[in-house]
C-alpha positions as CSV (number, residue, x, y, z in Angstrom):
1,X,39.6,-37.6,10.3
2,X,42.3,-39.1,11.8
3,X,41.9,-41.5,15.0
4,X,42.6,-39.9,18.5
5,X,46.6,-40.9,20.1
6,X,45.2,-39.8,23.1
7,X,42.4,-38.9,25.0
8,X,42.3,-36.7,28.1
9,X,39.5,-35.5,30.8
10,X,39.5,-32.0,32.5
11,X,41.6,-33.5,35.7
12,X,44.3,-34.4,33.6
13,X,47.8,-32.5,33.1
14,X,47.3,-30.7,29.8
15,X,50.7,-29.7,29.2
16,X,51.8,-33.3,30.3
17,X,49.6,-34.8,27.4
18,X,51.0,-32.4,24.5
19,X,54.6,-32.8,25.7
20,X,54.2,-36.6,25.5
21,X,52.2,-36.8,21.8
22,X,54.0,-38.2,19.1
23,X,54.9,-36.1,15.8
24,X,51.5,-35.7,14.2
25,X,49.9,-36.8,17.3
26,X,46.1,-36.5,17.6
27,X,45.0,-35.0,21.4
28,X,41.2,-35.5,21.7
29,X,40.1,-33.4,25.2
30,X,36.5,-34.4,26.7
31,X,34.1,-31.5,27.3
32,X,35.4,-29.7,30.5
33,X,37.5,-26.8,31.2
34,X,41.6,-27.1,31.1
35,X,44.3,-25.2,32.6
36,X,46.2,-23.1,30.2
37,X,48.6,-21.5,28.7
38,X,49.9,-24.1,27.0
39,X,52.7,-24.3,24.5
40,X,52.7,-27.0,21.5
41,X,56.1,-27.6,20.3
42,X,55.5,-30.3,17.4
43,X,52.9,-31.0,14.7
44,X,49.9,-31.8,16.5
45,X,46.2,-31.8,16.1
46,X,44.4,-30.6,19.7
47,X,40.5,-31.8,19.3
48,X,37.4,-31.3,21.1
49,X,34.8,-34.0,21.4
50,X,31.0,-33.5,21.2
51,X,29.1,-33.7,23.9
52,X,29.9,-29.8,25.1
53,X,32.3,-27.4,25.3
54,X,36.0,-27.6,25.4
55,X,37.5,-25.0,27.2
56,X,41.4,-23.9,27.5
57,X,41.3,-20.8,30.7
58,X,44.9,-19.1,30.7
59,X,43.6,-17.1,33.7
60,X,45.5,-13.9,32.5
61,X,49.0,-16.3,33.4
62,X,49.5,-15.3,29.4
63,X,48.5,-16.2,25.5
64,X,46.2,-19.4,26.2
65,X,48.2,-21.1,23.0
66,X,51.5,-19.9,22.5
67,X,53.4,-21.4,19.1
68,X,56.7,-21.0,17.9
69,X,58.3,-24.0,16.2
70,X,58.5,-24.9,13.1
71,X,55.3,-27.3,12.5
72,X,51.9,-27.7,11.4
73,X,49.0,-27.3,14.2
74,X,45.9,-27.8,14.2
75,X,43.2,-26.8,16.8
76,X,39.2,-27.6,16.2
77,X,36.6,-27.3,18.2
78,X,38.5,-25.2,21.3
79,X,37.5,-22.3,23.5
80,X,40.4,-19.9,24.2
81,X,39.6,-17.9,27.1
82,X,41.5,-16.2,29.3
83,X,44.8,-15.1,27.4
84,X,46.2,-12.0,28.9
85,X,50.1,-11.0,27.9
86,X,52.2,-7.9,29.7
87,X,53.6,-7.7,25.5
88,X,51.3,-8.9,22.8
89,X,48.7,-11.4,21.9
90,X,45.4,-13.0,23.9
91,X,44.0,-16.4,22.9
92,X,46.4,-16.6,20.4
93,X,50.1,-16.2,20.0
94,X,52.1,-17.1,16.8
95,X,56.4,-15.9,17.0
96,X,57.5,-18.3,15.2
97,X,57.1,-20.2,11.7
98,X,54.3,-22.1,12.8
99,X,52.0,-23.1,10.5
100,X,48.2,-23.1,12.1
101,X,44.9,-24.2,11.1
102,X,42.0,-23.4,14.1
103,X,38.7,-24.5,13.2
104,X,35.0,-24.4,14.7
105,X,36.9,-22.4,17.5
106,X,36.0,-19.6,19.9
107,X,39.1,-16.9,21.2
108,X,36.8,-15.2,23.5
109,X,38.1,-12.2,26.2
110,X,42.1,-12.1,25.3
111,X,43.9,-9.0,26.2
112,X,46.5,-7.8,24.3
113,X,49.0,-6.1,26.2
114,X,51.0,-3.0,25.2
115,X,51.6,-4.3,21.2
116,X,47.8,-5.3,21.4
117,X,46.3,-8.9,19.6
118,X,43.6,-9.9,22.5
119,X,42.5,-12.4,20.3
120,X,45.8,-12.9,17.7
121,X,48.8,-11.8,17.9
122,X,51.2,-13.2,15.2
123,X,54.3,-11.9,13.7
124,X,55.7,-14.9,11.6
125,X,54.0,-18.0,10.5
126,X,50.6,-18.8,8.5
127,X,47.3,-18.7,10.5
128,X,43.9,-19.7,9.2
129,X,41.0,-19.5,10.8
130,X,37.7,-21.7,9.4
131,X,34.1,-21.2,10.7
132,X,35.7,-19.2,14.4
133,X,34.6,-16.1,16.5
134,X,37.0,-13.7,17.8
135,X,35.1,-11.6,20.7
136,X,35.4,-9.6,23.7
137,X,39.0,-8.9,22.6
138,X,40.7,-6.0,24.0
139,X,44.0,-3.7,23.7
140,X,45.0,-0.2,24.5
141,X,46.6,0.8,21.8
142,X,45.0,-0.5,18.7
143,X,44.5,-4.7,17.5
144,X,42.0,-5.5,19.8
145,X,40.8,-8.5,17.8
146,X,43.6,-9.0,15.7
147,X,47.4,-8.2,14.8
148,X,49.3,-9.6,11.9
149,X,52.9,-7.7,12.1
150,X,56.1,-9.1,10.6
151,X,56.3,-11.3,8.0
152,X,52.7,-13.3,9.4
153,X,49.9,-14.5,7.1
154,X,46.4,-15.0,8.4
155,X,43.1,-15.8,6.7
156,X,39.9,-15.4,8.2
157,X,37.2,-17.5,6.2
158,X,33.6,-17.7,7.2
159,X,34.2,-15.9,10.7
160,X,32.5,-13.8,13.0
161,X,34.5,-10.7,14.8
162,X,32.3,-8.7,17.5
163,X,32.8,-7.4,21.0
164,X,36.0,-6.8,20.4
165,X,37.6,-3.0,21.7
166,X,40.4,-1.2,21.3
167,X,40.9,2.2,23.8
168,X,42.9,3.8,21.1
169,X,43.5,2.7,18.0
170,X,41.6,0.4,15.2
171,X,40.2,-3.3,15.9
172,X,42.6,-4.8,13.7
173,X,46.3,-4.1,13.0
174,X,47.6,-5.1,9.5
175,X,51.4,-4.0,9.3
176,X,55.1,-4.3,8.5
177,X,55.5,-7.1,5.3
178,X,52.5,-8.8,7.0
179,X,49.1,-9.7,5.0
180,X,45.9,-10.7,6.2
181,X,43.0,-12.0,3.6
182,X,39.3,-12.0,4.7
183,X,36.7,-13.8,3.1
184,X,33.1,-14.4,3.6
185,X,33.2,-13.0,7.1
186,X,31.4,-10.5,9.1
187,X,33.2,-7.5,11.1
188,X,30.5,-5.6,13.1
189,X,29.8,-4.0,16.7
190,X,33.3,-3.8,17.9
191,X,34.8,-0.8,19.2
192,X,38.3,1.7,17.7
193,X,39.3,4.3,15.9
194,X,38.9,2.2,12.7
195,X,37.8,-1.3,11.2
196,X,41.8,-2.3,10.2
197,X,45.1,0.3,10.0
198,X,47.0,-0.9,7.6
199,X,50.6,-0.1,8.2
200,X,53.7,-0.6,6.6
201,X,57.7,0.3,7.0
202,X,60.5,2.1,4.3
203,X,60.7,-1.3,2.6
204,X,58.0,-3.4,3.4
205,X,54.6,-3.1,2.7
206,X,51.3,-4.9,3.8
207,X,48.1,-6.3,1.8
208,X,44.7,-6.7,2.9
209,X,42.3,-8.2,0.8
210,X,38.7,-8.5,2.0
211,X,36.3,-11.1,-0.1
212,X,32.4,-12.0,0.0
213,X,32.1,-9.8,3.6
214,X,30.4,-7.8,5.7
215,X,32.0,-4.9,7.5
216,X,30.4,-2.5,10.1
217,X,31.5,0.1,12.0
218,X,30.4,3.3,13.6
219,X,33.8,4.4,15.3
220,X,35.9,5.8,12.6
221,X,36.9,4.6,8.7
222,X,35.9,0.8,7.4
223,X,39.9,0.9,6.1
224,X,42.6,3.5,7.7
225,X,45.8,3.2,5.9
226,X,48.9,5.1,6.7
227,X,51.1,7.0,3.3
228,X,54.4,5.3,3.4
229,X,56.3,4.1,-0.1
230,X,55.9,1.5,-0.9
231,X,52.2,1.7,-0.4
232,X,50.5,-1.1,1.1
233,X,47.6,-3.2,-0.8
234,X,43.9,-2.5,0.1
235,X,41.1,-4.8,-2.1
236,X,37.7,-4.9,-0.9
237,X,35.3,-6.7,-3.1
238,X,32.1,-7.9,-3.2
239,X,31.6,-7.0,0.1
240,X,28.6,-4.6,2.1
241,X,30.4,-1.6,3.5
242,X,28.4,0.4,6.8
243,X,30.3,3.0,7.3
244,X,32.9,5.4,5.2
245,X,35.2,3.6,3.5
246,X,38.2,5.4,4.4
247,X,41.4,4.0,2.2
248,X,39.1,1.3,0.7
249,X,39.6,1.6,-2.5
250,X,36.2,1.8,-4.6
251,X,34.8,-0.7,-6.3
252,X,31.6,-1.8,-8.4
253,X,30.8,-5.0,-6.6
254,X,30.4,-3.5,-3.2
255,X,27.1,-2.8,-1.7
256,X,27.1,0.5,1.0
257,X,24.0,0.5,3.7
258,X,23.3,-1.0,6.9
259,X,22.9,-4.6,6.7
260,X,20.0,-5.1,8.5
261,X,20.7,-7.8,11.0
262,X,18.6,-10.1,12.2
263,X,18.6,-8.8,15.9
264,X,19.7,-9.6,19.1
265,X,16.7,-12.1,19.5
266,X,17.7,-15.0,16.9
267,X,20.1,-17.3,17.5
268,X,22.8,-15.8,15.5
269,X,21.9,-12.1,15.9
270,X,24.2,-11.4,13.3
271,X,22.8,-12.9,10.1
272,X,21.5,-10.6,7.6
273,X,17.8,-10.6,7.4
274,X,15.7,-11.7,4.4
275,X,15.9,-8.1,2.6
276,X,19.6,-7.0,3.4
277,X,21.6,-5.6,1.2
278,X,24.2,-8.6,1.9
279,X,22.1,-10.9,0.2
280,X,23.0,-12.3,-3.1
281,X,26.2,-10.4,-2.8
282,X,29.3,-12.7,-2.6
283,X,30.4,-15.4,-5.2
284,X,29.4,-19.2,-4.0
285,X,32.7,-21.0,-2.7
286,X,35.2,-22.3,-4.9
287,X,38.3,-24.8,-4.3
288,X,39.7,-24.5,-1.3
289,X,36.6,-22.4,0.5
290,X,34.7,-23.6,3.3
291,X,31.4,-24.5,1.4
292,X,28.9,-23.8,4.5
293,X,28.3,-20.7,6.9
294,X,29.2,-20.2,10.4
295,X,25.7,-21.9,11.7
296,X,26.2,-25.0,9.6
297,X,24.2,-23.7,6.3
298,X,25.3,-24.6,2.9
299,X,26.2,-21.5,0.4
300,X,24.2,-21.6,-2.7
301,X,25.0,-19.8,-5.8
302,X,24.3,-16.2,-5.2
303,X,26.0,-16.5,-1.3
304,X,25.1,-13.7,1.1
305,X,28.1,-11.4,2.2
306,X,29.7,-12.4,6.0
307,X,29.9,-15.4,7.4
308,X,26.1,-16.3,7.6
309,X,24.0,-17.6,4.5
């Protein structure tokens, strides 16, 4: 882990600290709350440090972290809260060909605004979220939790999604060229017409590929894809499906049932109890994968679908 250029408490001027790091620079925040948005327009790595949270409040002022240059960010440990745009995108705003890594992070409350993405909105760039939560999202129209439009490309790997809510439309938006890969995550209790719409143009067309998960929902279709040529790319695999699959195409490694959580009570409400169908389901990580669950577990061989062992 690389050594902190500099380290800043809740009374100092965030934007004022990224504006002055170094290419590659390393901004290590103390537990506190900060004033956001905030913009990062180099290669940077924005760090919380233990001892509590680390909070970044946009106070509905716009996306709490808006990137658009050409660079490689990284964000761990961070609350987003607070991200409301008039356009598109929440906690998390991506226009450009940013390339962004977010880890251990929580985008909690973002509201989209008439293009939807209260918790990301991206249209360009690669986004990859490790071991995060996306909740309490909302939109009007559809991509409450998440939008990938354009020529974007987001992974969600060992994540949680809940809480989110979209007035029309489905909880997340997958369209245009963009594509959006989801792997040992869990999807459940959020609120839309469908799961993902997946959405393309005349020319382009977008993939979804969902991995080792767990997807819930009782408002519509898992999977709602629109008929357009060329037709877009919908895998789900080894995954536990509650709720009709819509344009998910079949497969013999899913499970379908309810997947039996382990309740509001427990500390993580939403890992599958002893004798859920999601156990035993996924494929233990390989190269590349994050090899422990969202609480800090390690994934044996024979992994539980979503993001909880």
């Amino acid at each position: 882990m690389s050594e902190c250029t500099r380290t800043i408490g809740p009374g100092d001027d965030l934007r004022a600290a990224i504006l002055g790091l170094p290419e590659a620079g390393v901004l290590c925040f103390e537990p506190g709350e900060y004033r956001a948005p905030i913009q990062v327009p180099r290669s940077a790595t924005l760090r919380a440090l233990p001892g509590g949270p680390v909070v970044l409040d946009a106070g509905g002022r716009g996306p709490t972290v808006m990137l658009t240059a050409d660079a490689d960010v990284r964000l761990e440990g961070l609350a987003l809260r607070g991200g409301v745009d008039g356009e598109a995108g929440g906690a998390l705003r991506v226009a450009g060909p940013t390339r962004v890594t977010l880890v251990g992070c929580v985008l909690e409350g973002g509201r989209g605004g008439a293009a939807g993405g209260g918790g990301l909105y991206a249209d360009d760039g690669e986004v990859r979220f490790e071991r995060c939560r996306i909740t309490g999202g909302q939109a009007e129209r559809g991509g409450a939790a998440i939008i990938a439009d354009g020529t974007a490309r987001v992974t969600l790997d060992t994540c949680l999604v809940t809480g989110n809510a979209a007035a029309t439309g489905a909880v997340v938006n997958v369209s245009d060229g963009a594509e959006l890969r989801v792997v040992a995550s869990t999807l459940a209790d959020n609120r839309g017409d469908a799961l993902f719409r997946v959405t393309g143009t005349t020319t382009r067309a977008p993939t979804l590929v969902v991995k080792d998960s767990l997807l819930s929902h009782a408002g519509g279709p898992l999977v709602h894809a629109a008929t357009q040529r060329p037709a877009a790319r919908v895998e789900v695999v080894r995954s536990l499906l509650d709720g009709p699959a819509g344009a998910a195409p079949r497969h013999p490694t899913n499970r379908h049932g309810a997947p039996d959580f382990v309740g509001a009570d427990a500390p993580e409400p939403y890992r599958p109890a002893p004798d859920s169908p999601a156990r035993g389901l996924a494929e233990p990580p390989g190269p590349g994968r994050v090899a422990t669950d969202l609480a800090g577990a390690a994934r044996p061989r024979a992994a539980t679908a979503g993001a909880f062992e």
